[in-house]
Each structure stands twice: as C-alpha cells, then as structure tokens.
NUZAFI-51641 format. One record per residue (C-alpha): residue number from 1; x, y, z. Coordinates in Angstrom, 3 decimals, always signed. Layout:
BEGIN
nr|east|north|up
NUM|X|Y|Z .
...
//
This chain:
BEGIN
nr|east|north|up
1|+0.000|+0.000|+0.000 .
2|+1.086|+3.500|-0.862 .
3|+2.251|+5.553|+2.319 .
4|+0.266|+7.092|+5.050 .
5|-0.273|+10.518|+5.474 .
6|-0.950|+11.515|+9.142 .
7|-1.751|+15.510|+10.006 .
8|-1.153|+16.395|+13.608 .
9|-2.028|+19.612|+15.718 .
10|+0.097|+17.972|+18.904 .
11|-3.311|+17.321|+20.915 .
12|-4.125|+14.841|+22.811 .
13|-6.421|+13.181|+20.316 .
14|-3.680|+12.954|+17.781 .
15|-1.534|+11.143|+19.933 .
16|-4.031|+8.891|+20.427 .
17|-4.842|+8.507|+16.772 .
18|-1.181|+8.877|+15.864 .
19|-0.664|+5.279|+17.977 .
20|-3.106|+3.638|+15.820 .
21|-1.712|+4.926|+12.484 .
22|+1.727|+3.626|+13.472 .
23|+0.094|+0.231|+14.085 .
24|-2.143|+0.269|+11.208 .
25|+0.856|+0.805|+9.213 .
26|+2.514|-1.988|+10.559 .
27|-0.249|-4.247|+9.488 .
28|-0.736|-2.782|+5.911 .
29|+4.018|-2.647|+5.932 .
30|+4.285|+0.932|+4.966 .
31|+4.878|+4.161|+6.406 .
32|+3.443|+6.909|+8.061 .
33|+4.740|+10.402|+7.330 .
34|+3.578|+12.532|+9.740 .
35|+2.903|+16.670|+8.772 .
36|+1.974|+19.771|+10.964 .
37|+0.602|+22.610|+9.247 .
38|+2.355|+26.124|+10.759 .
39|+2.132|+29.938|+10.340 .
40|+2.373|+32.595|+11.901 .
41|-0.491|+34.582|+13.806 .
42|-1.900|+37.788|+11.955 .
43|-1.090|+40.011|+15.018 .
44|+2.715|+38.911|+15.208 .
45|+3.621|+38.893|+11.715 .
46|+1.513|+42.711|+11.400 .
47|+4.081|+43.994|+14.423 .
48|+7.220|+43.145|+13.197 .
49|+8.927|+44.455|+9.912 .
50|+9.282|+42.886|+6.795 .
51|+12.688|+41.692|+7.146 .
52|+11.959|+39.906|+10.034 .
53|+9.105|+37.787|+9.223 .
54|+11.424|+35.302|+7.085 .
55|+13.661|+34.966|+10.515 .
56|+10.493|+34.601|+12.419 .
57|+9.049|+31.758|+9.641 .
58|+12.597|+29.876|+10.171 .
59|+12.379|+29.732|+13.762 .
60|+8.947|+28.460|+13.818 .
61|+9.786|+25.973|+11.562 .
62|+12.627|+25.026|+13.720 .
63|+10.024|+24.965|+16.458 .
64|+7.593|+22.936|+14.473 .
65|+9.989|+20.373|+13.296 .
66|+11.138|+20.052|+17.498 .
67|+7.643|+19.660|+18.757 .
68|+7.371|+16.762|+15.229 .
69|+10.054|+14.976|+16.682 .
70|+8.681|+14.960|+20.270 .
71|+5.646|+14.060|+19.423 .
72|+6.525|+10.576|+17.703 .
73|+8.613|+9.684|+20.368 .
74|+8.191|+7.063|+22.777 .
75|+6.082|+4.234|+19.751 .
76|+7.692|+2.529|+17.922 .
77|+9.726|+4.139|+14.847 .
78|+10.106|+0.961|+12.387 .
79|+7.159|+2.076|+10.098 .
80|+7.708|+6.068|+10.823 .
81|+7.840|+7.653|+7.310 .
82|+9.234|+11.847|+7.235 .
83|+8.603|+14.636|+9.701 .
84|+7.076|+17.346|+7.708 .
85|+6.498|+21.102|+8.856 .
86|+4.827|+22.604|+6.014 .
87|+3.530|+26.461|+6.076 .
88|+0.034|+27.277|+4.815 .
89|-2.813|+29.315|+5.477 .
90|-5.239|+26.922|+5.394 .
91|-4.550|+23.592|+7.000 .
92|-6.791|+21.459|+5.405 .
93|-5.680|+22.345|+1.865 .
94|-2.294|+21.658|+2.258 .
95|-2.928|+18.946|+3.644 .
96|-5.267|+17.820|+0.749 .
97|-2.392|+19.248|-1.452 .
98|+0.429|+17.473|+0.713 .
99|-1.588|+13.973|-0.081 .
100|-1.735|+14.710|-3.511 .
101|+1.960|+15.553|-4.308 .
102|+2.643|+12.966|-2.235 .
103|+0.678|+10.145|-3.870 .
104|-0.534|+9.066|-0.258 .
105|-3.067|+5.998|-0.782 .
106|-4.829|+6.518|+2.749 .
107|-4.910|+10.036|+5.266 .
108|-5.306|+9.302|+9.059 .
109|-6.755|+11.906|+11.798 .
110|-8.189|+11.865|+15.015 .
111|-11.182|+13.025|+15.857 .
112|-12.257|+14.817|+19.384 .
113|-15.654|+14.382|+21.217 .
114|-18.392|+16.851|+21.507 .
115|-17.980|+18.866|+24.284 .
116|-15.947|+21.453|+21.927 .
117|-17.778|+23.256|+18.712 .
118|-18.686|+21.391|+15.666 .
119|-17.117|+24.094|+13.180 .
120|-14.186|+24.430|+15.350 .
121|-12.894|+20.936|+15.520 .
122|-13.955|+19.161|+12.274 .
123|-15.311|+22.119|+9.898 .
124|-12.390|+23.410|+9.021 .
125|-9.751|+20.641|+9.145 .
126|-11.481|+17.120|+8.902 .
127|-14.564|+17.499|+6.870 .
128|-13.106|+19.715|+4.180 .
129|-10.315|+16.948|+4.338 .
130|-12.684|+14.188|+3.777 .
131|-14.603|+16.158|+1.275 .
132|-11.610|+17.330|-1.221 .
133|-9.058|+14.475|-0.332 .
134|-7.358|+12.784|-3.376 .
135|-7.631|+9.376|-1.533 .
136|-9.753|+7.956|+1.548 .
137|-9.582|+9.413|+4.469 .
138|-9.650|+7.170|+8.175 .
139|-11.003|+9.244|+10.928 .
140|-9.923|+8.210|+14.360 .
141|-12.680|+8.613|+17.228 .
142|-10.715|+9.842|+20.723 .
143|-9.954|+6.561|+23.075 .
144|-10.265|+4.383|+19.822 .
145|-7.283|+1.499|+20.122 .
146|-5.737|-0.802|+17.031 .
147|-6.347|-4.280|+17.186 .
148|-6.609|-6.318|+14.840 .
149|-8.938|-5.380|+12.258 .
150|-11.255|-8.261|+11.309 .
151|-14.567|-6.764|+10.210 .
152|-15.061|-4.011|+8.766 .
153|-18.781|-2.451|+7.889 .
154|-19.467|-0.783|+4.494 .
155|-22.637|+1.434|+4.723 .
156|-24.239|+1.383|+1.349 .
157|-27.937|+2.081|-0.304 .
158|-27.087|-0.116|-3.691 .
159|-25.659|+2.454|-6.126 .
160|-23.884|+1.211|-8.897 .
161|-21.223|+4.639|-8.401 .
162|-19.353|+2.180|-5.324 .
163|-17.035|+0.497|-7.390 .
164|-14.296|+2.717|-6.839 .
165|-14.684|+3.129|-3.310 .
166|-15.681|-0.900|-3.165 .
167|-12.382|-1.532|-4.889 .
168|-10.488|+0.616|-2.950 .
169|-12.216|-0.971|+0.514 .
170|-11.243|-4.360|-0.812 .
171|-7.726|-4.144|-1.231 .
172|-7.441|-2.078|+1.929 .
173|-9.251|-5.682|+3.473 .
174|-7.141|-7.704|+2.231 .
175|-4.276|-6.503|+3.259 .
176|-5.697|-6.610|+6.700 .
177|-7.098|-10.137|+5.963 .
178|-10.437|-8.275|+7.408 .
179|-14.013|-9.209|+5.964 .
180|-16.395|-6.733|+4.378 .
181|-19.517|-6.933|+5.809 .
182|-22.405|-4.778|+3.360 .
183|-25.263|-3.120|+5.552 .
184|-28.105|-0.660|+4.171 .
185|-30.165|+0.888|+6.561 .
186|-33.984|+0.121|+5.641 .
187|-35.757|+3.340|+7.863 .
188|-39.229|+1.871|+6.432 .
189|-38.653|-1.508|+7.832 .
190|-39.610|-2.831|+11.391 .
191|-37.152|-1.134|+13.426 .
192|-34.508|-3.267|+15.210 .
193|-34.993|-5.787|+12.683 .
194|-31.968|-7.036|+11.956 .
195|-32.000|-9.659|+8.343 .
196|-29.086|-11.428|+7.677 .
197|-27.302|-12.849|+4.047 .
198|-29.487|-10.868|+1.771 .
199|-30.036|-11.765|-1.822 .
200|-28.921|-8.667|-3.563 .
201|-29.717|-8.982|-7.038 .
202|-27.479|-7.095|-9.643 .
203|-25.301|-5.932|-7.020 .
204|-21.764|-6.375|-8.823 .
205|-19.449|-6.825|-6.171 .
206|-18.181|-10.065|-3.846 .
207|-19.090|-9.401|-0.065 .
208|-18.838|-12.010|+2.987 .
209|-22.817|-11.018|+4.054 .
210|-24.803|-8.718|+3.209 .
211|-27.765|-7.505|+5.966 .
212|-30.702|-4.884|+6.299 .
213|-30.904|-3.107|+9.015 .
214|-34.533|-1.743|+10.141 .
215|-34.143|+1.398|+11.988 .
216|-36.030|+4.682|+12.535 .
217|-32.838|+6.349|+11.935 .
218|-29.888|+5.809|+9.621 .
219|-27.469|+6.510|+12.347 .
220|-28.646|+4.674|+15.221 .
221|-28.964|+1.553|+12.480 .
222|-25.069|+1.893|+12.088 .
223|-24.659|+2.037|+15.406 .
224|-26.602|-1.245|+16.029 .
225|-24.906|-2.820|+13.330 .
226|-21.456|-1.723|+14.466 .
227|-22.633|-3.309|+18.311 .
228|-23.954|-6.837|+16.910 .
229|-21.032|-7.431|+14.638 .
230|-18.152|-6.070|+16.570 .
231|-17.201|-4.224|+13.617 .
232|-13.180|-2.623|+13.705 .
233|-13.910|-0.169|+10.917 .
234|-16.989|+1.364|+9.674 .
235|-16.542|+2.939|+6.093 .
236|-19.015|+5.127|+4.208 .
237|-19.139|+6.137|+0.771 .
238|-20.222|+9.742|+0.005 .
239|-21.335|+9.790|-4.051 .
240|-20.438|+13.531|-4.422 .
241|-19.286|+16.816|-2.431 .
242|-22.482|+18.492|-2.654 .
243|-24.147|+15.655|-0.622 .
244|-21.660|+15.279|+1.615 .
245|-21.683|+18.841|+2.632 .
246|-25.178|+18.827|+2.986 .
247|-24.948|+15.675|+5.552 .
248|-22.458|+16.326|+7.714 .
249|-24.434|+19.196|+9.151 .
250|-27.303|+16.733|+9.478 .
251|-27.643|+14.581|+12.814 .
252|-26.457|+11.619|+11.251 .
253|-22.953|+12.787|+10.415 .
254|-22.694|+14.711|+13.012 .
255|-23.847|+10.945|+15.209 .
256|-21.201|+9.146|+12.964 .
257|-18.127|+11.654|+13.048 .
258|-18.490|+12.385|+16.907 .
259|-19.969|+9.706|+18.478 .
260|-18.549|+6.654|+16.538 .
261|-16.692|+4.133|+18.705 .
262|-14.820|+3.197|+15.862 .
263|-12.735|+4.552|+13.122 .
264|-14.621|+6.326|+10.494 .
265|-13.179|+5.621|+6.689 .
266|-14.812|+7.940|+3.892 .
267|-14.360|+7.396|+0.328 .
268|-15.679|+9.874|-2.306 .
269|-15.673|+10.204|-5.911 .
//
C-alpha cells in the first residue's frame, strides 16, 4: 500500500490517533509520514517588519519540526515515514495538497468528542479533508485502540457509483485479511430488525454477508450494526461533495463523526 499521510495539531487526540496509524501501518508494511501545518499569527507577523518575518518563519519551523520529533517519540519508529512542517494558510488544503503531491493511498486523523464546537474541531480541518481528499480518508474517534482489524462495515444504499470506493475498501481488506460486511439501513422496515445474508440482485461486487438493518434512523442503524457485529472499521461512501456537505451538518454525520466508537473511513468520488 502507498504511504500514510498523518496531520497532527500535537493534541491529545492525535496522539491517540497517531498510535493507531503507526500500528495500522505496521499491518498494511508501509509508512506513516507525519505533517503539521504552521504559520504565523496575523497580530505577530503585522508587528514586526518585513525583514523579520522570514527569521520569524525559520524559527517556527525550527520549532515545528522540534515539537514533530517529540511528538513521535516514545512508539515505535520501524514504520515512521518523514517529519514534515509545512507552512500554509489553510490547513486542510495543504494537507489535501500534501496527499496529492505525495501520492498518499490513505490520510489518518483523530477526531475529538463533543464537548468542543462542531465548526471548530472538524469544519475546518477534517470534513473539508474528507470532502476534497485525493484518496480515503480514516477518521480516528478519541480513546479508539488498534487491534486487529477483522470486520469491517461498508454502509451502502445499492448504487452502482461504489465500485471505486468498493475496490479501494477491498484491497485495503485484504491486506488486513479483514471481511467486508455490506449493511443498508432500511428506515421503512420494522425497526430493530436485523435480516441477515441478503439476496442482492445485480449488485456487482463479492461481499462475505450482506444484511438490512430496520431502523427509525440511519445513524442509530449503524450504530446497532457496528454493536452486533463487533465491527473494527466502519466505512461510508459519500457519491459527491455536494451531498456530503449537505450531511455532515445533518444529525447523522454529526452521530457518525463524533460519536462513533470506531474509526470512520470515507471514500468519495
């Protein structure tokens, strides 16, 4: 698998999500190069004249690079890719740029809960991430820990547009030697009705099972799913930006991103 790009802002939650990339990585044998995005404040670089802001960038890329090495210490280094202090305005496009120059085949983050606000924490970093990313991205839920990942869920209402994503998740499982387990959420059905090893008729791609879910919502059906399967790794496929934009301020993203007890992995077109 191609290398693993792995943003950090030094919190806690990255740390936490930083262990599990370095493990994933081990599992999937290739490395994690790990990036911090750096600039300097508005008010600092307005104070101080224009021959000293390039002393003042090269210090705080010093300081960036010193707080990169710190915080991979202590886990094990075997599968650590490059340290990378990058400057930008806007985090989550260089990242999304980093990944593409890059050719990274998978991004990793961490996620925090929800006692801090929605915009603040994933608006600007995660979710434009996931929306704009040239390749998946693998959101990391705070407290989550690797272990070995043997099941993984892919949410899906029967569109014919999943191949790429379906691909992509397949290789990814087999690497892992995980199974794909294919769930739709049926919010018309009885709810808690669980039906296992559906016939899916002209649905083109291999799966291990294949169940409905009934549920009043689409979230809390996940959520049950996820429970009754002991799923690792629940993956979603979002058809198009515009949609995905539109969900992720709805409850069920919102449910999914924050509230997920396991890692989140998006795929778009």
């Amino acid at each position: 698998m191609k290398k693993i790009l792995f943003p950090t802002d030094f919190s806690k939650a990255a740390r936490n999500a930083y262990a599990y990339a370095i493990q994933l990585a081990e599992a999937l044998d290739t490395k994690v190069d790990v990036t911090n995005i750096y600039h300097l404040p508005l008010n600092d670089a307005g104070r101080v004249p224009p021959d000293y802001i390039e002393q003042m960038l090269n210090e705080k890329k010093l300081s960036v690079e010193q707080h990169l090495r710190d915080f991979v210490s202590g886990l094990p280094s075997s599968h650590l890719g490059e340290l990378k202090a990058e400057y930008g305005i806007f985090v989550y496009q260089e990242v999304i740029d980093l990944a593409e120059d890059g050719g990274y085949g998978l991004i990793v983050m961490g996620t925090k809960g929800e006692r801090n606000p929605l915009e603040k924490m994933m608006g600007s970093v995660t979710t434009h991430t996931m929306m704009h990313a040239p390749c998946p991205v693998l959101a990391i839920p705070e407290g989550a820990e690797f272990s070995p990942i043997e099941h993984i869920a892919y949410a899906t209402d029967f569109e014919p547009s999943d191949e790429h994503a379906v691909e992509q998740l397949m290789e990814f499982a087999g690497k892992l030697s995980g199974a794909i387990h294919f769930v739709h959420i049926d919010t018309k059905a009885i709810a808690g009705n669980v039906e296992d090893y559906v016939m899916v008729e002209n649905y083109p791609f291999p799966f291990t099972d294949f169940s409905v879910v009934g549920s009043r919502s689409v979230s809390d059906g996940l959520e049950q799913f996820v429970k009754e399967k002991s799923i690792d790794i629940l993956a979603l496929f979002i058809p198009n930006r515009r949609l995905w934009e539109r969900l992720f301020h709805s409850s069920f993203t919102k449910q999914m991103a924050f509230h997920s007890k396991v890692p989140l992995l998006v795929f778009h077109e």
